[in-house]
MIKE-258460 format. One line per 4 residues: number of its first residue (from 1); for each residue x negated, y negated, z of C-alpha. Coordinates in pm, 1 decimal, m for minus. Layout:
% MIKE-258460
NUM	X,Y,Z; ...
END
This chain:
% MIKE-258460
1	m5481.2,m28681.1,17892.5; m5703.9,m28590.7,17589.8; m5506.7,m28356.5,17332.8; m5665.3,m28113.4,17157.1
5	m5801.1,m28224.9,16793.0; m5796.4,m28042.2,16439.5; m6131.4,m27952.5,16484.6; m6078.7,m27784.5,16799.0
9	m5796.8,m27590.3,16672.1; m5992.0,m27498.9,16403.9; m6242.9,m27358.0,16622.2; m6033.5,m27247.1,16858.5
13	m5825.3,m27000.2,16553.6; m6129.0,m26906.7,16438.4; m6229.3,m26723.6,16766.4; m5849.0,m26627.9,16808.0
17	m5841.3,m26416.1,16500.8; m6149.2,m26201.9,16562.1; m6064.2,m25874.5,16630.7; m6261.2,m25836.0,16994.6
21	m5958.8,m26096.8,17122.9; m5672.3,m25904.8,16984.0; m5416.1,m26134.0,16936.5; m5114.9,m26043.3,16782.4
25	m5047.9,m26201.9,16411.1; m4754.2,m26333.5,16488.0; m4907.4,m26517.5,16741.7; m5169.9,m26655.4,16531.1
29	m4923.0,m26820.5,16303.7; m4772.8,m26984.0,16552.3; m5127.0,m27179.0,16635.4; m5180.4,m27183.8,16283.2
33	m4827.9,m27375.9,16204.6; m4897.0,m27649.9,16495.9; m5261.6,m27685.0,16379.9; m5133.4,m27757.3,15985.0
37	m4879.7,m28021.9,16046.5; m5160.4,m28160.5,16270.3; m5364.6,m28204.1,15978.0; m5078.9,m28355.5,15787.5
41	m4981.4,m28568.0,16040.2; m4940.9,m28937.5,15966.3; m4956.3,m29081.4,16303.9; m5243.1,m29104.1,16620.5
45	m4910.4,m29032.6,16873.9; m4783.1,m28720.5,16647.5; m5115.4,m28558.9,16664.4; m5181.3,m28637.4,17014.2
49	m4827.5,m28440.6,17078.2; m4904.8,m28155.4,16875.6; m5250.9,m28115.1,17048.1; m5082.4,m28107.3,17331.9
53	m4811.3,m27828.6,17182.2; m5135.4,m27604.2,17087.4; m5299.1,m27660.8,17427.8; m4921.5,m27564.5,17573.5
57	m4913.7,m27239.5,17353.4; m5236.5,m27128.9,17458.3; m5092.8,m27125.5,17847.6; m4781.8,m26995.0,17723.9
61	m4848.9,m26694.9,17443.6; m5181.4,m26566.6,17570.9; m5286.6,m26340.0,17881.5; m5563.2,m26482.0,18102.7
65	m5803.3,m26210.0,17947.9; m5745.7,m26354.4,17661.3; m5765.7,m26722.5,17772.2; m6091.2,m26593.8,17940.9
69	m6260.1,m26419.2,17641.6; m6179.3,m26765.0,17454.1; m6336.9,m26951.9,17673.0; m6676.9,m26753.3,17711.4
73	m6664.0,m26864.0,17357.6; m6536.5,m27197.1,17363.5; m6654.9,m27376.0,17646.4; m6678.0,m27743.4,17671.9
77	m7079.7,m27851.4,17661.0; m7222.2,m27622.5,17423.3; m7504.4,m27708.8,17219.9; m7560.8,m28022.0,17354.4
81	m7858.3,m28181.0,17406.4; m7940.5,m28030.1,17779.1; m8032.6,m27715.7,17533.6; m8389.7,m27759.1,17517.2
85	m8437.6,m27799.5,17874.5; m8153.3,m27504.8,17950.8; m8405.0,m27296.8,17714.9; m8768.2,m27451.1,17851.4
89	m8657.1,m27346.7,18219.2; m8523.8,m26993.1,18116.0; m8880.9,m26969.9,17911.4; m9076.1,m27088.0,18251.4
93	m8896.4,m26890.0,18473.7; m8812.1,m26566.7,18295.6; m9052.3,m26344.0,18527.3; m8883.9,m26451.1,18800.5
97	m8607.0,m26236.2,18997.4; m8223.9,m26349.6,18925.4; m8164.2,m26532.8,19237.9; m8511.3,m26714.5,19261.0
101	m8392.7,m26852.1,18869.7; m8079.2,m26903.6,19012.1; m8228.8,m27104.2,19310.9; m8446.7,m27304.8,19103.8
105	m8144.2,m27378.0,18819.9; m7982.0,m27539.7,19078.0; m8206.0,m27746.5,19232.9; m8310.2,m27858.3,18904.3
109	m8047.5,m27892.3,18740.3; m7825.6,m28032.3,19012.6; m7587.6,m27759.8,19015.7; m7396.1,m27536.9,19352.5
113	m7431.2,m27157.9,19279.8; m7463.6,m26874.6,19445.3; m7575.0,m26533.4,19370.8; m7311.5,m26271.4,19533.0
117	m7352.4,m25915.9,19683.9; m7102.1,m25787.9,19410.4; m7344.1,m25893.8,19149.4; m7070.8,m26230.2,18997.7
121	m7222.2,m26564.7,19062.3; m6977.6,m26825.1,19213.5; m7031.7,m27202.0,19079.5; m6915.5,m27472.3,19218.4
125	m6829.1,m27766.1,19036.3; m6718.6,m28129.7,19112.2; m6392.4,m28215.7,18928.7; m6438.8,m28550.4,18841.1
129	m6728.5,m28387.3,18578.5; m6474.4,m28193.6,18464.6; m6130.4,m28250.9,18430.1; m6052.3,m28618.1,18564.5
133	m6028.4,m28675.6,18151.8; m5695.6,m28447.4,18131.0; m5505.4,m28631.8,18419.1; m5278.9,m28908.6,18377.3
137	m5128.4,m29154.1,18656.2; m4813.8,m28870.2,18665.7; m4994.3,m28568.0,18668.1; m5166.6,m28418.4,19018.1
141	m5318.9,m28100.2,18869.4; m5505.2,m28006.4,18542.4; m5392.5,m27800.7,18263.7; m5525.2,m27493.6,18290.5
145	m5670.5,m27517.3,17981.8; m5931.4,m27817.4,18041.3; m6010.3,m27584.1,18304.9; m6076.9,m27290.0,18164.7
149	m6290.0,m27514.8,17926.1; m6485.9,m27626.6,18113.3; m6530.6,m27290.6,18328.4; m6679.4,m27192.1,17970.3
153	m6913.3,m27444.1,17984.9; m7056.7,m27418.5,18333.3; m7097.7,m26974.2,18165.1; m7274.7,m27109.0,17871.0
157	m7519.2,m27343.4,18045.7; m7604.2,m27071.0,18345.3; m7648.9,m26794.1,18079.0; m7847.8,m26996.8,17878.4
161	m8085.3,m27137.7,18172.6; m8066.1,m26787.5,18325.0; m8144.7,m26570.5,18059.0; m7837.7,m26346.5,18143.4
165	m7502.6,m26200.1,18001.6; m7230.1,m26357.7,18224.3; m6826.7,m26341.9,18183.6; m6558.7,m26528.5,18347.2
169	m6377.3,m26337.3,18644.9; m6180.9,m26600.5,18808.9; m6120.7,m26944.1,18800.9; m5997.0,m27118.0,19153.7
173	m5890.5,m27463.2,19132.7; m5875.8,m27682.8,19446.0; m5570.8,m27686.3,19632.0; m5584.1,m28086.5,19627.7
177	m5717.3,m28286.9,19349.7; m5957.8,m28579.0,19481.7; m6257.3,m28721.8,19375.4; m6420.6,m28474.5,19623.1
181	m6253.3,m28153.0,19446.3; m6459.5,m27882.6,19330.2; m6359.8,m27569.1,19114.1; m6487.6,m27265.6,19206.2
185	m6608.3,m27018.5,18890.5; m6667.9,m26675.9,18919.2; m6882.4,m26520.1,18671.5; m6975.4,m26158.6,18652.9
189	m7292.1,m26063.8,18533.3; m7314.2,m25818.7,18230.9; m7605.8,m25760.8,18128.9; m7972.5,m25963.7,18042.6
193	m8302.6,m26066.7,18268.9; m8189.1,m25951.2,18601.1
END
C-alpha cells in the first residue's frame, strides 16, 4: 500500500484548515502532530507508518462531508497532463447540451458515465486504474481514502472536460474486489454549462 507523503499532508492541512471545511482545531493538531514527526522522521518504514496514521485519522476524526469536500479538492489526477485536451474538448464542445458533452467525453475519453434524471452523473470506473496501488497480498478492500481520492479525480477531470460545477454525493465500492471491479461515483451537478 502507498502511504501518504509530507507533501500530501501538507496539502491535505492546507485544505483542512480553510474555514468552508470546518474542522475543529483540535482536530487539526492532531494531523498537524503526525505530519511533523513525518518530516523529522529518520527512516523510509517510520514515514511509511505515519502516512498510514494520517490516512487512518482522516477515516477516523472526519465526517464523510468532510472527507467529501476534501476530496472535491484533493483528488488524485489533477493538473496533469490530460489538461489541455480536458480543456480543448470543453472549448469544442461548449455549445453543446450536457448530455451530448457528456456522450462525447466518454467516448473520447474512454470513460462510463451517465447523465441521471435527478440531475447527478454516475461514473463508473475500473478499479485496477484506481486503487489496485493501496492493496497488499492481506488486504481485500481499499481504504476508503484512496477511494475517495480518486472519486476526486474522476470530479475534477469531468468538470473540467464538461465545463460544469460537480460535487461528490456518494461513493459505492464493489462488493468484490477483482480485476473486473468498478466503483461507482455519484456526482451532483451544481452549477456551470448545462
Amino acid at each position: 500500500m502507498r502511504p501518504l507523503r509530507p507533501y500530501i499532508m501538507r496539502k491535505m492541512l492546507r485544505l483542512m484548515s480553510t474555514p468552508k471545511n470546518s474542522i475543529p482545531t483540535d482536530v487539526l493538531s492532531l494531523f498537524d502532530s503526525i505530519r511533523q514527526a513525518c518530516e523529522v522522521a529518520t527512516t523510509e518504514k517510520l514515514k511509511d507508518e505515519l502516512g498510514e496514521n494520517f490516512r487512518i485519522a482522516l477515516e477516523e476524526h472526519l465526517t464523510e462531508e468532510q472527507l467529501f469536500r476534501l476530496w472535491e479538492q484533493a483528488g488524485s489526477c489533477q493538473s496533469t497532463e490530460h489538461d489541455k485536451k480536458r480543456r480543448a474538448f470543453a472549448l469544442e464542445h461548449a455549445s453543446k447540451p450536457l448530455a451530448e458533452r457528456l456522450e462525447l467525453f466518454c467516448k473520447n475519453f474512454s470513460r462510463s458515465a451517465v447523465l441521471n434524471a435527478d440531475n447527478t452523473i454516475t461514473v463508473s470506473f475500473p478499479f485496477f486504474k484506481c486503487c489496485d496501488i493501496a492493496l497488499n497480498e492481506h488486504s481485500t478492500r481499499p481504504p476508503a481514502s484512496y477511494i475517495g481520492r480518486c472519486a476526486g479525480g474522476r470530479l475534477y477531470e469531468y468538470q473540467k472536460a464538461l465545463g460544469i460545477k460537480l460535487k461528490i454525493k456518494s461513493i459505492t465500492p464493489p462488493s468484490q474486489i477483482t480485476c473486473e471491479s468498478r466503483f461507482h461515483y455519484t456526482f451532483e451537478i451544481v452549477g456551470g454549462n448545462l
